[in-house]
Steps between C-alpha positions, in 0.01 A plus 500: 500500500580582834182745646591804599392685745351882380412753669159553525508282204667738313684443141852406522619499143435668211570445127577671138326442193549724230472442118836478258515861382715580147588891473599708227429737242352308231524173647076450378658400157618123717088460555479268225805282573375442825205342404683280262754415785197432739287260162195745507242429240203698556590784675262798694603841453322740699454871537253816484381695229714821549847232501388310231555792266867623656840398444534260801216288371656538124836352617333222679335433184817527253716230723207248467462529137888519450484191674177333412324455798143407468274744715178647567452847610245623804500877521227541718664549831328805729697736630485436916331151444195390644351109562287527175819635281712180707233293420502593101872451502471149642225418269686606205805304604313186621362464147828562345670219695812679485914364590646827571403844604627832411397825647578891397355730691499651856377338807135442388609323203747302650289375798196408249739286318621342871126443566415355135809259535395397830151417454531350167762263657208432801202488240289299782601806765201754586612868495515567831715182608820634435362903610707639830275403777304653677356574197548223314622167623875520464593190387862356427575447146615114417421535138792550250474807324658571110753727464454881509715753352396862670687797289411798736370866308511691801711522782307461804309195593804280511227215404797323274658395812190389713253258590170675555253624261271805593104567388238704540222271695230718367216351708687622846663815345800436623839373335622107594717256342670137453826473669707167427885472412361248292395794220816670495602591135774201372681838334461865561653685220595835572568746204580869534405603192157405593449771760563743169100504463396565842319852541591682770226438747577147424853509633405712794228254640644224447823604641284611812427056507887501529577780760210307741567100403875607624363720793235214644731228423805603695221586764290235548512241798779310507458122374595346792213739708225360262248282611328191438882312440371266226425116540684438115681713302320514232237733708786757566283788378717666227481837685727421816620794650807695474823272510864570434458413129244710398633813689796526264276523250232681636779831623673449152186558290444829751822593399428490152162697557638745651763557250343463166100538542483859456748483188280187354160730579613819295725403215363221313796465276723422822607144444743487784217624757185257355740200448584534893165540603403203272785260724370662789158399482628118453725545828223638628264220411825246638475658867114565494414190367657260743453802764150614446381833588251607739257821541558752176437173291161365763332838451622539177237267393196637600611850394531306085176343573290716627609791248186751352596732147906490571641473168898576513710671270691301201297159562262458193228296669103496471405469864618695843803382663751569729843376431628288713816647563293841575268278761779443690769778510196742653531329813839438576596822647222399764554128531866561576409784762313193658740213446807657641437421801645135486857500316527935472827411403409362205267780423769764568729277243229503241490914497841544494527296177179692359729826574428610888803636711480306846814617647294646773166315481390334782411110511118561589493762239572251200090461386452858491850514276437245282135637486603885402766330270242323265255790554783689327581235250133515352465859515788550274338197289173706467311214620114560647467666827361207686216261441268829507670566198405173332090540558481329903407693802443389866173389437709209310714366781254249605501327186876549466550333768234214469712477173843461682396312786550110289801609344635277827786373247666801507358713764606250780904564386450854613768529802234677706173374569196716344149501673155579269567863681891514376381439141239767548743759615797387216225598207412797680833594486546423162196708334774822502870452450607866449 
């Protein structure tokens, strides 16, 4: 191959990877044909303790008796996982020596099932070897991985769609992950009737993981502006900056957002609304997870991992949390104000599709727009006024932004540079939104 010259030594190409996706309502019933079709004998199904009891998890379990597939169950998946609740997972499924996967759940569920397939396929592998860097060591994947079979319960993390896998690294307080096309899901299987069960406060947060994987995504640095250009493809990171590809998908899952969230948050009986928000969080996932995103999602980690007594409404857990979704919506109006600066056009697109009239806005205006526009999303949405409202005060920036600073995987695909200072200010800003 020719070398090309790069700017700077700046990335020249980019490249999609998403997983097959099957939508429809009822389509869960196939579940047990596909692992016939794909020769599974001992198959992992995993989810948590509140699923394992509700009708997604029961139709899961009637398509692999109907077609006897052999499995074993692991219901022990926490809610926002940490490294210890990974490291269960993999334990569980290195033991089981498993030919197929299937995960129903959310995001946490179906990222510990990414993990357990991946390091049960790498038994020799330490924990941190496959860990984003510069936490871990971030390395490539060259192992083959067994098929996995992600049916999505709530519409928001888009995980069906993606490579990456996101924990709790409870010894730093602060959220990481594993990032690899490699542990994409062989089949996301996306079923309406599935988003049926989801309480309220459920479909508003995670929606809130749609409105900003859209927002950063169609936002980020461009692909070709991102730096180091690697040496062989197989270290193209799978976060690569915005690109004409994932911006289709990125504006058309805003689109949706804008259209059906509200409907989806207050009637739970509205199929048409929670079966749009349930595509929209795998577009989402398409544009976001070739894209990346950048600052709501880097100090939306520390703000999960540093949480006190926040318990949220509708989530039947036994420890404090703060939904992910939640950890990064209370930012954006402030992260946008900040980001505008490079592509305000884009910005000023953005809040005209969330509802803002910029027939006579002015270019330099756009942050403050698309700010006031998601201020007044969330107010309507009831959602917390501000991280004050979720138990931090100033006294915590320091640690939030300790917390943010190695989040370099995503924090570096911000459009605009942020100093130590910049970070400072941008939790500041976010402690009242009202």
């Amino acid at each position: 191959v020719p070398e090309r010259p790069t700017l700077g030594n700046t990335d020249y190409a980019f490249e999609m990877a998403i997983s097959n996706i099957r939508y429809g309502e009822g389509v869960t019933k196939e579940i047990g044909m596909d692992l016939q079709n794909l020769g599974a004998r001992r198959v992992c199904l995993m989810t948590d303790k509140n699923l394992s009891k509700l009708p997604p998890v029961n139709a899961v379990l009637n398509s692999l008796a109907k077609y006897g597939i052999n499995f074993q169950m692991y219901d022990s998946v926490r809610v926002e996982p940490t490294d210890q609740s990974f490291l269960d997972a993999i334990q569980f499924a290195k033991k089981g020596e498993f030919d197929a996967y299937v995960a129903v759940g959310g995001g946490s569920v179906i990222d510990t099932c990414k993990a357990a397939n991946l390091y049960a396929a790498s038994p020799s592998s330490e924990f941190l070897d496959y860990v984003n860097s510069p936490i871990g060591k971030g390395k490539p994947v060259t192992v083959p991985l067994k098929p996995l079979i992600a049916v999505p319960t709530t519409s928001g993390t888009g995980s069906e769609t993606t490579g990456v896998a996101i924990f709790d690294f409870k010894e730093l307080k602060v959220k990481t992950g594993i990032a690899s096309r490699a542990i994409k899901p062989t089949l996301g299987i996306i079923d309406p009737l599935h988003t049926l069960s989801m309480p309220e406060r459920i479909v508003a947060n995670s929606g809130f993981d749609v409105l900003c994987h859209a927002l950063e995504s169609y936002t980020a640095l461009p692909y070709n502006k991102r730096s180091p250009c690697p040496s062989n493809p197989i270290n193209r990171p799978a976060y690569q900056g915005s690109n004409p590809v994932s911006d289709v998908w990125a504006l058309h899952a805003l689109r949706i957002v804008a259209k059906y969230l509200k409907r989806a948050i207050r009637n739970p009986e509205d199929l048409e609304a929670r079966a749009n928000m349930h595509l929209a969080s795998a577009f989402a996932g398409i544009g976001f997870g070739n894209a990346g995103v950048h600052l709501c999602h880097g100090m939306s980690y520390p703000i999960s991992g540093l949480v006190k007594t926040y318990k949220p409404k509708d989530y039947n857990v036994d420890h404090s949390l703060v939904p992910h979704g939640l950890s990064v919506v209370l930012t954006s109006p402030a992260v946008f104000a900040f980001t505008a600066q490079i592509h305000p056009e884009r910005h000023l697109e953005a809040a005209e599709i969330l509802g803002a009239d910029i027939r006579t806005a002015r270019i330099k205006d756009a942050g403050l727009i698309l700010a006031d526009t998601l201020r007044k999303f969330l107010f309507d949405l009831n959602v917390d006024d501000g991280l004050a409202a979720i138990g931090y005060s100033k006294a915590d920036i320091p640690a939030l932004v300790k917390g943010t600073l190695p989040q370099e995987r995503v924090t570096k695909l911000s459009p605009r540079l942020q100093t130590e200072e910049d970070l400072s200010a941008l939790f500041e800003a976010s402690m009242k939104l009202y």
